[in-house]
C-alpha positions in Angstrom: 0.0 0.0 0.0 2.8 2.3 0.7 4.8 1.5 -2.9 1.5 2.3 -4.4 1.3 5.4 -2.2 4.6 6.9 -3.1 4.4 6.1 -6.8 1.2 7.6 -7.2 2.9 10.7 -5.5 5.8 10.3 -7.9 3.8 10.5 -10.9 1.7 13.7 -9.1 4.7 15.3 -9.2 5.7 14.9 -12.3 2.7 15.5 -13.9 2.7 18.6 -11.9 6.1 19.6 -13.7 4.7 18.7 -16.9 2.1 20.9 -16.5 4.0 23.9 -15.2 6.4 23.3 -18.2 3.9 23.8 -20.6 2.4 26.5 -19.2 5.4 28.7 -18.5 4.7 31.9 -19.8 7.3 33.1 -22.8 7.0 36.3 -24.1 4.8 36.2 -27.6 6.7 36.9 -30.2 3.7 37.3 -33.1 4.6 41.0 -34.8 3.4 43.7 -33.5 -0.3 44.7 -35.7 0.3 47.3 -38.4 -3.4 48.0 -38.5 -5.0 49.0 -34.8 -8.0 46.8 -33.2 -9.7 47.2 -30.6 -9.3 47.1 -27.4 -7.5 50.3 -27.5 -5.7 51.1 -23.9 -5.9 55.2 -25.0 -7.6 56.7 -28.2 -6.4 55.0 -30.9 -3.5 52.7 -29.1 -4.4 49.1 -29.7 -3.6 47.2 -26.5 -2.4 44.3 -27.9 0.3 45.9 -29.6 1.7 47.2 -26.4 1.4 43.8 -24.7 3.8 42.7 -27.5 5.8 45.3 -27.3 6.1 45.2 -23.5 6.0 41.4 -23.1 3.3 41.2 -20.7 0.3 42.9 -19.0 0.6 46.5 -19.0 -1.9 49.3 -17.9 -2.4 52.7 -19.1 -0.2 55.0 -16.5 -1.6 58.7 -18.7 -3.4 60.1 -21.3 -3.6 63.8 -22.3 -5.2 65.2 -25.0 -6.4 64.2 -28.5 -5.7 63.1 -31.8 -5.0 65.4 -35.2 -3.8 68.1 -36.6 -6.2 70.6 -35.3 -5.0 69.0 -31.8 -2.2 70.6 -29.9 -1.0 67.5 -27.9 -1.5 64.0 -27.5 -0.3 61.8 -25.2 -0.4 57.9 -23.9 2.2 56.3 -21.5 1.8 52.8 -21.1 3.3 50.4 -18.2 3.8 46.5 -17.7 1.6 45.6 -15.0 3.0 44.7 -11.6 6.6 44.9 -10.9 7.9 44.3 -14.6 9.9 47.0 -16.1 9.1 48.9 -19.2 7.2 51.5 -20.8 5.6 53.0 -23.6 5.4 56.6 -25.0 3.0 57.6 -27.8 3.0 61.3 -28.8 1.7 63.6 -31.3 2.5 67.3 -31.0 3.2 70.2 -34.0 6.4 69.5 -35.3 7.3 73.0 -34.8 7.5 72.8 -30.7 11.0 70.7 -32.2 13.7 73.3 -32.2 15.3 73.0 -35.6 13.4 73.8 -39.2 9.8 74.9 -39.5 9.3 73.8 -43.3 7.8 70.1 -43.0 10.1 68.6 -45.8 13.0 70.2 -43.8 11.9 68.5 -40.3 11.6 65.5 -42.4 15.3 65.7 -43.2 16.4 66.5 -39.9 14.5 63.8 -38.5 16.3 60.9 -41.1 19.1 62.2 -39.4 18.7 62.0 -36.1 16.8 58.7 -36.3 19.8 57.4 -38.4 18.2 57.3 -42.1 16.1 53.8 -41.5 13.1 55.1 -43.6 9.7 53.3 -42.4 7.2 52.6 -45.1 3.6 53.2 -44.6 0.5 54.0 -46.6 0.6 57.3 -45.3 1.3 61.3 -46.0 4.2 62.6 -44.5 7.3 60.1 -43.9 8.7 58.4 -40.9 11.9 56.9 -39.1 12.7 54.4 -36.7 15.6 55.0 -34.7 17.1 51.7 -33.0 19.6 51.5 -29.8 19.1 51.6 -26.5 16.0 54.2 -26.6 14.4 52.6 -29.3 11.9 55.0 -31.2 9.9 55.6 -34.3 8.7 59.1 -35.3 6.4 60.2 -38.6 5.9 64.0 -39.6 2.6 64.7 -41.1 -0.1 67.9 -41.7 2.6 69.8 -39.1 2.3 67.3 -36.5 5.0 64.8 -35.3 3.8 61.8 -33.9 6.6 59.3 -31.9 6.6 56.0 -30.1 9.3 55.8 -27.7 9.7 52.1 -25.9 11.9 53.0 -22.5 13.4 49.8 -20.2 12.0 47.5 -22.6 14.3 44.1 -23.4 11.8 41.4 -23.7 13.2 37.7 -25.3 12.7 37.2 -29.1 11.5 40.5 -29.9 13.1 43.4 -31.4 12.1 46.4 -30.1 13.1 48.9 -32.9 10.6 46.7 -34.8 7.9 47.0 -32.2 8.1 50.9 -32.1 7.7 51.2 -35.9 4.4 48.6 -36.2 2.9 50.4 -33.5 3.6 54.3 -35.0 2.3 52.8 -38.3 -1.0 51.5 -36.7 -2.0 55.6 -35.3 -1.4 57.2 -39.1 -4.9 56.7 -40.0 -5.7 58.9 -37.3 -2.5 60.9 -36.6 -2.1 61.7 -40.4 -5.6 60.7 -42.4 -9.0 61.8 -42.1 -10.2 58.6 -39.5 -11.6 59.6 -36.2 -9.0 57.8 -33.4 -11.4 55.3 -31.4 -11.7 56.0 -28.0 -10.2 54.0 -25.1 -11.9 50.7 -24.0 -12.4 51.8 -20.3 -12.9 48.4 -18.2 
């Protein structure tokens, strides 16, 4: 009774491991969305992009104004949830509160070279750069507006984070640089 007692524990455990093994949690590595579905964790920034990008839960820490060029400001910062590192910066502002040239074509130029010349392409007016390093960015110039994702802290397995910053910039154009109304949060 007692062989059968301990065996039955043995295979307990080790279906306990089993189980734990294959429900480890690994960061996802499927690409971040180009194209922005809901849920959105702030107007018109899809959540499950910045779960990607963060490699994990992550909350909305602020959000500040509004989308477009008629706009003066937007902003979103997203977290990881809980003690995780990392965070999320998504901006729009009139390129001219950037000291350097007023002319769009001009800030375009500058911006190439400060983000180091890696040209994004997108469906979109206006152009865009990611820059790559250890503040890993992506910025687009637009209708006089400049709109940037910034990833801060963020090193998460398998992903590239350059890469992350540039899907999710590319998902706001509609909305940052066309004529589409940004969808609100989804509050819960």
């Amino acid at each position: 009774m007692r062989t059968r007692s301990v065996a039955a524990l043995a295979a307990l455990v080790v279906l306990v491991g089993v189980l734990a093994a294959c429900t480890s949690s690994s960061p996802d590595t499927a690409p971040v969305p180009t194209t922005a579905s809901s849920p959105y964790i702030c107007s018109g920034v899809q959540a499950r992009g910045m779960t990607l990008a963060l490699g994990g839960d992550v909350t909305r820490e602020a959000t500040d104004g509004r989308w477009g060029a008629d706009s003066q400001y937007f902003s979103c910062t997203v977290v990881r949830s809980g003690d995780a590192k990392g965070s999320a910066l998504v901006t729009s502002v009139p390129t001219q509160t950037f000291p350097g040239p007023a002319d769009q074509d001009e800030a375009i130029a500058a911006l190439a070279t400060s983000y180091g010349g890696d040209a994004i392409e997108a469906d979109a007016d206006g152009a865009g750069y990611v820059r790559e390093g250890d503040h890993p960015a992506a910025a687009w110039i637009c209708h006089g507006m400049t709109t940037r994702v910034e990833l801060q802290g963020v090193d998460v397995e398998g992903r590239d984070a350059a890469t992350d910053a540039r899907s999710l910039l590319v998902s706001t154009l509609p909305w940052a640089c066309g004529s589409e109304p940004a969808p609100g949060a989804d509050d819960s």
